[in-house]
N, C-alpha and C positions, 0 to 999 in steps of 0.2 A: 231340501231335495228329497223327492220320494225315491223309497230303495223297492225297487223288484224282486218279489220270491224270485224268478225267475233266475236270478243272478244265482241262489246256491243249486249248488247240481250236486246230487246224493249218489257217490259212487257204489254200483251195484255188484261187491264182491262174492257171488256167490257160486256155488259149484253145481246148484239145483235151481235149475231155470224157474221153478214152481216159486221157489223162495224169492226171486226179484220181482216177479209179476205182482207174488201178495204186497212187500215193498212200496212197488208202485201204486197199486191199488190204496193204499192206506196214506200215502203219501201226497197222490197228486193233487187233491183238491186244496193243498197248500199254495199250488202253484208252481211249485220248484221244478229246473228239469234233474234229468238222469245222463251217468256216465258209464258205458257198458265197454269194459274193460277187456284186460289179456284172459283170465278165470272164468267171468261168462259167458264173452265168446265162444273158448272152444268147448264150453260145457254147451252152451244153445246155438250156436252158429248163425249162417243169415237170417234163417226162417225167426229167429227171436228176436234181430233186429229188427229184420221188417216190423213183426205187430208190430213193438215198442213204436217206432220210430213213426207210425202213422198216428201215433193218439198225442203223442209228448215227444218233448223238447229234449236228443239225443245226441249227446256228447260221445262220439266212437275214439276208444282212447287203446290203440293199436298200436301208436309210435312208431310208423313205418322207416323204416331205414336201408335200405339198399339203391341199387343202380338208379339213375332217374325216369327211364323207361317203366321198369318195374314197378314202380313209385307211384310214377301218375295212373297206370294203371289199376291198381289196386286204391287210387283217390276216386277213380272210375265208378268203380267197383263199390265204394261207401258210398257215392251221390245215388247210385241206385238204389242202394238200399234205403235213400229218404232219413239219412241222416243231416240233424242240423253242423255238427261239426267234428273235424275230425283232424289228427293229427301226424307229424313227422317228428323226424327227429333233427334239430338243425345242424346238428354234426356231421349229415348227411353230406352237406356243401351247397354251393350257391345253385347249380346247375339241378340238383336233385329237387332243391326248393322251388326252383320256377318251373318245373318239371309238374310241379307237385298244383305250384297253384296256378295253371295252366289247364291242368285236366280239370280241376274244381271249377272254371271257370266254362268251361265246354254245357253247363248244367246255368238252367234260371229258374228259380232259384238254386244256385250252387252251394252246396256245403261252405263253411267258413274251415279255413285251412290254418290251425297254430303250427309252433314248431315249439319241442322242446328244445329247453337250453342246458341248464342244469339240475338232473331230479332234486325233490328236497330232501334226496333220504342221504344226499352226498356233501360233505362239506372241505374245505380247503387241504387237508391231508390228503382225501380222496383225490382233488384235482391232481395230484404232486403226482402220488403213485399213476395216474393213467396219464401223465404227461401233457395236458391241457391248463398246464399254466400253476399258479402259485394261490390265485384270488378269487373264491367264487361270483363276488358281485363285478367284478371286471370283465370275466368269462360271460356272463348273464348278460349283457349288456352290450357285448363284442357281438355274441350270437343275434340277438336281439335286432341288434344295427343289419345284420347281415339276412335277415328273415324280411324286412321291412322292404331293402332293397330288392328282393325277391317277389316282390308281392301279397306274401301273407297276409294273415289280416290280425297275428299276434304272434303270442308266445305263452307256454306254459314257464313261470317263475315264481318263485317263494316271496311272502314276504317283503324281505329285504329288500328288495331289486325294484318292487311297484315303480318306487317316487321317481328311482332313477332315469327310468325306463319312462316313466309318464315326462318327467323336464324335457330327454332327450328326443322322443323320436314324435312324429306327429301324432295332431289328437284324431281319436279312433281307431288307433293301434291297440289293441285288447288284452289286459292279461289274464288269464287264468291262472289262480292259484290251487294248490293244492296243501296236503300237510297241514290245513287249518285245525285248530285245536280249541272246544272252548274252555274255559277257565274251570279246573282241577284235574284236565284232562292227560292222561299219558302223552307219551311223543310217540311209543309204538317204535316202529324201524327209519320214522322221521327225524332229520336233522334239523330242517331250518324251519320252524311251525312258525303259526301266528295265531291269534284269536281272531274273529269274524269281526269284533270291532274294529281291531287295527287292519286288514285289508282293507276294509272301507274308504276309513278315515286316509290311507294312503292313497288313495286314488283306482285301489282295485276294480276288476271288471265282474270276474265271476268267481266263487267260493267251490272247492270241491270236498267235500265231507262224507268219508266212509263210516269207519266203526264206530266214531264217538253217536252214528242216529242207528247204522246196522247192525251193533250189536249190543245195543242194550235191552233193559226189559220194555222198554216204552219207548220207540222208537218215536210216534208221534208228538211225544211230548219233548225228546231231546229237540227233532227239528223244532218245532214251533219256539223251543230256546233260542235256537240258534240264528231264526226271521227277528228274533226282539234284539239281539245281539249285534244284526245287521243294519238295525234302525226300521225293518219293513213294520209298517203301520198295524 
């Protein structure tokens, strides 16, 4: 099976719009898209989506949460701006989700709508304390169920969760992972990592990868690690 650059998305954490644009410039002819985050949002705002989002493949990762009105609204609000995908958060509830991928759908081509389920920076103690259960892969998977029935077209999930999530729900349900990590690398304020091999090998959809390619000295060269990692040719 051939693997697409296109599957890793290089999250762009930065606080100086100047710094994601070089990023991208050194980056895209690898092929990979981008993920433009809570940080450089309100550091560049729409007008930075826009460019971005007319040249490459833009992941808008906002995690919307509120009322469903509001919701679709502001999914309104990304399909204008010419992003490929964007996101909620599935704890929102079922009414907020179809809310959500309702307005996405009002656009041809519409944004592709995930939800998150459970970030990977939280693990099973976490669930306990914020009262959403005992099990992170049970949780992952509840949500999951509940995002599909919605209409979504995935889910943001760590790791662990892929295979489950790929046996359970239908094919072309999408995941996005994030927290990937390759091999000698920190976890950071991540809980549940993986390495780019094993998302693959588990049936992953797309890879999101920040500081192990933004912040080192050779950003080009960690990505082009991380395409051999994934099996891209």
């Amino acid at each position: 099976m051939t693997i697409d650059a296109g599957r890793l998305l290089v999250a762009l954490d930065y606080s100086e719009p100047d710094q994601a644009f070089k990023m991208v410039e050194l980056l895209a002819p690898l092929g990979v898209g981008f993920k433009v985050g809570l940080q450089l949002f309100m550091a560049g705002g729409r007008e930075l989506v826009i460019e971005l989002a007319a040249k490459h493949k833009i992941f808008l990762d906002l995690k919307f949460n509120d009322i469903p009105n509001t919701v679709a609204a502001a999914v309104r609000e990304a399909a204008e701006l010419g992003v490929w995908m964007v996101n909620v958060h599935a704890s929102g509830g079922r009414e907020m989700m179809k809310s959500a991928a309702a307005a996405a759908g009002e656009y041809s081509p519409g944004p592709l709508v995930i939800a998150v389920t459970v970030l990977t920076s939280l693990n099973d103690r976490d669930l306990i304390e914020t009262g959403c259960g005992k099990n992170t892969a049970l949780q992952v998977l509840k949500l999951s169920r509940l995002a599909t029935d919605c209409g979504l077209d995935g889910v943001v999930c760590s790791s662990h969760e892929i295979r489950d999530i790929k046996n359970a729900l239908a094919p072309g349900f999408i995941t996005v992972t994030p927290g990937v990590r390759p091999a000698g690398n920190r976890q950071d304020d991540q809980a549940r990592t993986a390495l780019p091999s094993a998302v693959i090998s588990k049936g992953g959809d797309y890879l999101v990868v920040g500081r192990p390619i933004t912040s080192v000295a050779d950003p080009l060269r960690a990505a082009r690690s991380i395409l051999v990692e994934m099996g891209v040719d």
